[in-house]
C-alpha positions as CSV (number, residue, x, y, z in Angstrom):
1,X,-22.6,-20.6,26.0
2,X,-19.4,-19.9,24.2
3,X,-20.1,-19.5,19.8
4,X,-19.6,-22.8,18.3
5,X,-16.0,-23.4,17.1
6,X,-15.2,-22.6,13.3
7,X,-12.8,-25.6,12.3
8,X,-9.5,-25.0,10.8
9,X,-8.4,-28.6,9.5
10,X,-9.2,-29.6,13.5
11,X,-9.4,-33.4,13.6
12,X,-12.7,-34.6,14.9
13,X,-11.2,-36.0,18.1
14,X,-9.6,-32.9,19.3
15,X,-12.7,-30.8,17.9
16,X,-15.0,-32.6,20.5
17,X,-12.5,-32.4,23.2
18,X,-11.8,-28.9,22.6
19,X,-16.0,-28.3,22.7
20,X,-16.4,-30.1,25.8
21,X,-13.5,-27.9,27.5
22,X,-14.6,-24.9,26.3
23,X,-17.9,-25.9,28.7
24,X,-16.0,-25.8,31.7
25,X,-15.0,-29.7,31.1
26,X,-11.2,-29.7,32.7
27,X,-11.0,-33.7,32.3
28,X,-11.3,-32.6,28.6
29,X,-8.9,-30.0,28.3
30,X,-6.3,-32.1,30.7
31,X,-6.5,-34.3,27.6
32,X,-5.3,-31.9,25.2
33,X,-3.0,-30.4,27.3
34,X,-1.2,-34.0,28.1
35,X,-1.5,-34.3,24.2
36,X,0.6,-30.7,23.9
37,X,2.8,-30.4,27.1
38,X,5.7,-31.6,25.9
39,X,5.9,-30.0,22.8
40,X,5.4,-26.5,24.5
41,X,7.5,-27.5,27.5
42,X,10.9,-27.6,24.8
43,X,9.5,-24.7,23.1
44,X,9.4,-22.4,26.9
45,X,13.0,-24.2,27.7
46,X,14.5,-22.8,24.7
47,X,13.5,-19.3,25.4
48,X,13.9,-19.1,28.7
49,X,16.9,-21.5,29.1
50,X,15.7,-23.0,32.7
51,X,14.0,-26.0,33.9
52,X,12.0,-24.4,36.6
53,X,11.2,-21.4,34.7
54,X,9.7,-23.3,31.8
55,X,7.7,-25.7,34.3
56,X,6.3,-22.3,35.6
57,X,5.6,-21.3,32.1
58,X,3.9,-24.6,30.9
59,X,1.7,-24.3,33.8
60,X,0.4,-20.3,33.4
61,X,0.1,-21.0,29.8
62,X,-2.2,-23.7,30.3
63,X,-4.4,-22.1,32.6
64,X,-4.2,-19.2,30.7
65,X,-5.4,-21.1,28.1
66,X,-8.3,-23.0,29.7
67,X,-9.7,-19.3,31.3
68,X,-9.6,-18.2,27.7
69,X,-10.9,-21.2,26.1
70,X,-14.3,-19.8,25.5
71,X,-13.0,-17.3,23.3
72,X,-11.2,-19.6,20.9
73,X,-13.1,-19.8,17.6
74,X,-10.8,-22.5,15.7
75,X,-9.8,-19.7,13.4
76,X,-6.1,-21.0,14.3
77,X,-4.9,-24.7,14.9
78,X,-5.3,-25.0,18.9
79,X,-1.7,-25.9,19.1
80,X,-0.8,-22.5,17.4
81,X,-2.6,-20.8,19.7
82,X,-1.2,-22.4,22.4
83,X,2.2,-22.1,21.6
84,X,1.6,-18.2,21.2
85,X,0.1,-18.1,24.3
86,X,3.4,-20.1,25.5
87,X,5.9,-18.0,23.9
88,X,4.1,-14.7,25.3
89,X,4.5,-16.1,29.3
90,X,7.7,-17.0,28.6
91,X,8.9,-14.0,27.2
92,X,7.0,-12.2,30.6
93,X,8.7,-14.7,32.9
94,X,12.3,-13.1,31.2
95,X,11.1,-9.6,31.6
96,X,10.2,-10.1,35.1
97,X,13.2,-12.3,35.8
98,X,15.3,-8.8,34.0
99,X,18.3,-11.2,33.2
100,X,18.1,-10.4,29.1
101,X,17.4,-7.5,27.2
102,X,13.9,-7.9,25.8
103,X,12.4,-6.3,22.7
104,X,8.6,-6.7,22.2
105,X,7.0,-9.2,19.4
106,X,5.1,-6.0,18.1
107,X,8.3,-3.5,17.2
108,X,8.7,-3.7,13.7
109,X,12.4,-4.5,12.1
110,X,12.9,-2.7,8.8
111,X,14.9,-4.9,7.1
112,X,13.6,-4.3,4.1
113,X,14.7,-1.0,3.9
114,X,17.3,-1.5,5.8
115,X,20.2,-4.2,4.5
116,X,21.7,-6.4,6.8
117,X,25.6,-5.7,6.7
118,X,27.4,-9.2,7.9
119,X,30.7,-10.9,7.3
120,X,29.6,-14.6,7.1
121,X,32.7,-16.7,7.6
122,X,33.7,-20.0,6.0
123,X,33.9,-22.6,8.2
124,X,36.5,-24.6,6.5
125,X,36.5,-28.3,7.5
126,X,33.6,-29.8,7.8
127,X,32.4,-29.7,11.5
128,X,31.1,-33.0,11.8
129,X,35.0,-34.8,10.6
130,X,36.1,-33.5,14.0
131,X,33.2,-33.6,16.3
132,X,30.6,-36.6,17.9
133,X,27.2,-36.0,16.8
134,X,26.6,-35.3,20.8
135,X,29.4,-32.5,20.8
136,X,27.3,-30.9,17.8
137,X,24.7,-30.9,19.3
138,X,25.4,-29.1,22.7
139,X,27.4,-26.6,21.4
140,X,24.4,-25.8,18.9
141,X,22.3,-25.7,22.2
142,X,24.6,-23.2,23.5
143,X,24.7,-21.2,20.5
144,X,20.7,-21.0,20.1
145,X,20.5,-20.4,23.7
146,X,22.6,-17.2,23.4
147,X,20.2,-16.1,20.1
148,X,18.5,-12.9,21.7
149,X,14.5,-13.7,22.8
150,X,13.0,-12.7,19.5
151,X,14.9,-14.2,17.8
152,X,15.3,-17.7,19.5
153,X,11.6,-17.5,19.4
154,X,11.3,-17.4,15.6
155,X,14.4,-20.0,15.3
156,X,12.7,-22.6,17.5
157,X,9.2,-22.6,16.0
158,X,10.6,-23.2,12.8
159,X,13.7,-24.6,12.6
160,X,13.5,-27.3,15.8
161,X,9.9,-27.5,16.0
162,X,9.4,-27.1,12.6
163,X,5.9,-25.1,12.2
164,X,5.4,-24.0,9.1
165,X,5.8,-19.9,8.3
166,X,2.5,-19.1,8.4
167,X,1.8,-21.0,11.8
168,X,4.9,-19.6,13.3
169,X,3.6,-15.9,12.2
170,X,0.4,-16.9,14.1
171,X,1.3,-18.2,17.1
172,X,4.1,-15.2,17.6
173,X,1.3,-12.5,15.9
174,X,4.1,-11.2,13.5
175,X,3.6,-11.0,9.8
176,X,4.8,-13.6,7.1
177,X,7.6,-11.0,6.3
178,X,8.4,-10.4,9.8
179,X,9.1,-14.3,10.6
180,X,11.4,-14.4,7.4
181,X,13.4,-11.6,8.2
182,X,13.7,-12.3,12.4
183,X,14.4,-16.3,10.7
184,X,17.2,-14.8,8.4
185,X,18.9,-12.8,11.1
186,X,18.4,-15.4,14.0
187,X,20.5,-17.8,11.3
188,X,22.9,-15.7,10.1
189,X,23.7,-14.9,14.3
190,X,23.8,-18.7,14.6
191,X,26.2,-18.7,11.6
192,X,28.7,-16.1,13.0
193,X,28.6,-17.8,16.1
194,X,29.1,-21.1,15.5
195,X,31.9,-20.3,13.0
196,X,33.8,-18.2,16.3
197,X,33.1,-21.2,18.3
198,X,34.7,-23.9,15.7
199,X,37.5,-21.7,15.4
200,X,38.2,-21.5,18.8
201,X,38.0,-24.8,19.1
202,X,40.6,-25.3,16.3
203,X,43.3,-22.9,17.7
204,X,42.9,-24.7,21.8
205,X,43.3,-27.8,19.8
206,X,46.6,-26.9,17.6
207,X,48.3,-24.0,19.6
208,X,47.3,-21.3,17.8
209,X,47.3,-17.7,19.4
């Protein structure tokens, strides 16, 4: 019999659901995983930017999950350690699919000893006076889907999911610092991009060369 689970602000509900699973009970785990697909389902979609692939995803990750079940001591929210289960089978189904140049979570980025030289642009007119709120939001789709892995990774935890620092650095097994600095860079990208793509926009629209 697995140890008993040590709680880390667990609700009751989900604490007994998550002991009877952890016995081998899958009508308790389907539970919690109906309670969680969704949210992992957007967060496999945004790293590896297809339907299929992210249904594949969802699925290893939960029966990942359930094999390993045993072994979770509470020491993380479930749903953290879900979602770094999640974001490690996605970031396999990209290697094995060899479409995008992956870097692994563990490689350290020295940007604290290393300053981060960028140009950021002004974007002049506010975007939103020219564009519907749906226009926005696709071509800030299109712009996060082009961040590379580790840093799309970081980007969507935080900023669209909206996990706090400290559960982001869990489920992704980086450090505080290393979420900050992959955040800053994954933003700053965003920011040069989007700025290329509004001016763009601006010089189809008026004629410029």
């Amino acid at each position: 019999m697995p140890p008993p689970i040590t709680p880390a602000d667990v609700p009751s509900e989900e604490l007994k659901l998550l002991e009877q699973a952890r016995l081998g009970d899958s009508d308790a785990f389907a539970t919690l995983a109906t309670r969680y697909e969704r949210k992992i389902y957007r967060i496999a979609k945004n790293i590896v930017q297809s339907d299929e692939d992210a249904e594949d995803v969802v699925q290893d990750a939960l029966l990942k999950a359930f094999e390993h079940l045993p072994n979770f001591q509470g020491q993380s929210k479930f749903y953290t350690w879900l979602v770094r289960i999640t974001v490690n089978e996605a970031l396999m189904k990209l290697r094995k699919r060899k479409s995008d140049r992956i870097v692994s979570l563990d490689d350290d980025i020295e940007t604290d000893e290393e300053p981060i030289v960028r140009e950021i642009a002004v974007w002049g007119e506010d975007p939103e006076s020219k564009y519907t709120q749906t226009e926005l939001r696709a071509i800030l789709d299109d712009a996060i889907q082009s961040l590379r892995p580790i840093y799309r990774a970081v980007f969507t935890l935080r900023d669209v999911e909206e996990l706090s620092t400290e559960d982001t650095a869990d489920a992704l097994g980086l450090s505080v610092p290393a979420v900050k600095s992959r955040l800053l860079r994954a933003r700053l990208e965003l920011r040069e991009k989007l700025t290329r793509i509004f001016k763009r926009k601006q010089e189809q629209i008026f004629g410029y060369v």
